[in-house]
C-alpha positions in Angstrom: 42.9 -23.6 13.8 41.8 -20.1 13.9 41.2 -20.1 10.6 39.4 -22.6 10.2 36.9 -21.1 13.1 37.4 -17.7 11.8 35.9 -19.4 8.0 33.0 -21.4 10.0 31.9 -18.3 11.8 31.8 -16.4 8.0 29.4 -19.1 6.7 27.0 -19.1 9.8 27.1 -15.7 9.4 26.3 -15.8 5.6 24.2 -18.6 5.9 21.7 -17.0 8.4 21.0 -14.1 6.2 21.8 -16.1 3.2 18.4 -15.9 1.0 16.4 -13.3 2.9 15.9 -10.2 0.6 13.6 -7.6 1.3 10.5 -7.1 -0.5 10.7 -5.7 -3.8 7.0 -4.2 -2.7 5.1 -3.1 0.2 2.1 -1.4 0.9 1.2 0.7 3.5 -1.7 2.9 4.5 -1.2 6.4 5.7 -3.6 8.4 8.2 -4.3 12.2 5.9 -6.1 15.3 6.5 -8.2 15.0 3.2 -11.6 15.8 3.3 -13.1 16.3 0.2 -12.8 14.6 -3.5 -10.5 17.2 -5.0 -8.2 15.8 -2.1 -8.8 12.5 -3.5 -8.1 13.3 -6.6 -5.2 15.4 -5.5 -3.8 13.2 -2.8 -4.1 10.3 -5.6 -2.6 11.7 -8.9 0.3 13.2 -6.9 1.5 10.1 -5.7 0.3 7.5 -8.5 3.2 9.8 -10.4 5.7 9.8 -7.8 8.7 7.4 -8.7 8.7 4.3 -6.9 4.7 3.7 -6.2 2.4 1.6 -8.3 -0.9 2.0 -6.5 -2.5 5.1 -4.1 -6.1 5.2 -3.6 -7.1 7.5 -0.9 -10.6 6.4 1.7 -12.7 9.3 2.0 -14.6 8.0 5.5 -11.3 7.5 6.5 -9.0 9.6 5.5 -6.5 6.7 5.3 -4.5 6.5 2.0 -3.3 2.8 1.0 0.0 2.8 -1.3 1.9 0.0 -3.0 5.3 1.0 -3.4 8.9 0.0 -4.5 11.1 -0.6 -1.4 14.1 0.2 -3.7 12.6 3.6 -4.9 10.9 5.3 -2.0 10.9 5.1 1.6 7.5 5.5 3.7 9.0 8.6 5.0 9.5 9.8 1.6 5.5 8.8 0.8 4.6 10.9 4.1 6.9 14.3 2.8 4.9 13.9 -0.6 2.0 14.0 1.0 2.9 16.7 3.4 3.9 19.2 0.1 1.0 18.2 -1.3 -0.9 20.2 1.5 -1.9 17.1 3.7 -1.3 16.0 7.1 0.7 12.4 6.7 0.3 10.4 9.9 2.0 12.5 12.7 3.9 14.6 10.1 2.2 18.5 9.0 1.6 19.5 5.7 4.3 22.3 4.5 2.0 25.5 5.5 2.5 27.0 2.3 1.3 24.2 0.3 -2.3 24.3 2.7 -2.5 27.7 1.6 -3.0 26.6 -2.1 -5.4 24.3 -1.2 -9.2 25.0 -2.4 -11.0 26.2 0.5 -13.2 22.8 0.7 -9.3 21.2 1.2 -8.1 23.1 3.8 -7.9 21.7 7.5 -12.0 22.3 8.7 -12.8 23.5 4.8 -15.6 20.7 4.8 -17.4 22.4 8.1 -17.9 25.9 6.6 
C-alpha cells in the first residue's frame, strides 16, 4: 500500500511539471548609460558577438537596450556584466571603472553635456 501511494505521488509529481520546458529564448530590455552613437555601436557589436544572444539593438532616447538571448547560453546577469565591462551602467549594476576610463570622452557618464 505504501507503494502504491509512494508511485502515485511520483506521477502527480512528474505529471505537473511533465511538458513545461523553459524557453529556448527570451528577450529582455536593459536600462544603460549610453549616450552617444559610438555607444550604440559599441554597446551593440559587443553583445551581438557574445555567445548566447541573437539580437541587441540599443534606443538612443532611451538608453534601454533590447536583447534576444539563449536561456541555455547566457543569463541576464551575465548580459548586465557584459555590459558593465563594456563601460556601461546595466540597470542597477556600474560599469567596471576601468573600462569608463577607455571610453571616448562623448561615452563617458555626462560626455554628451560638455
Amino acid at each position: 500500500m505504501k507503494t502504491i501511494l509512494i508511485v502515485i505521488a511520483l506521477f502527480t509529481v512528474a505529471g505537473t511539471t511533465w511538458g513545461q520546458k523553459t524557453p529556448k529564448t527570451q528577450t529582455i530590455v536593459i536600462h544603460t548609460s549610453a549616450e552617444c552613437g559610438q555607444c550604440e555601436e559599441r554597446l551593440e557589436n559587443g553583445l551581438n558577438f557574445t555567445k548566447g544572444v541573437s539580437f541587441a539593438e540599443l534606443n538612443l532616447e532611451t538608453q534601454d537596450i533590447t536583447i534576444k538571448y539563449s536561456t541555455k547560453k547566457i543569463t541576464p546577469e551575465k548580459l548586465r556584466a557584459v555590459i558593465n565591462e563594456l563601460g556601461y551602467d546595466a540597470d542597477d549594476t556600474k560599469a567596471k571603472p576601468e573600462a569608463v576610463e577607455q571610453l571616448p570622452a562623448c561615452c563617458k557618464p555626462g560626455g554628451m553635456e560638455k
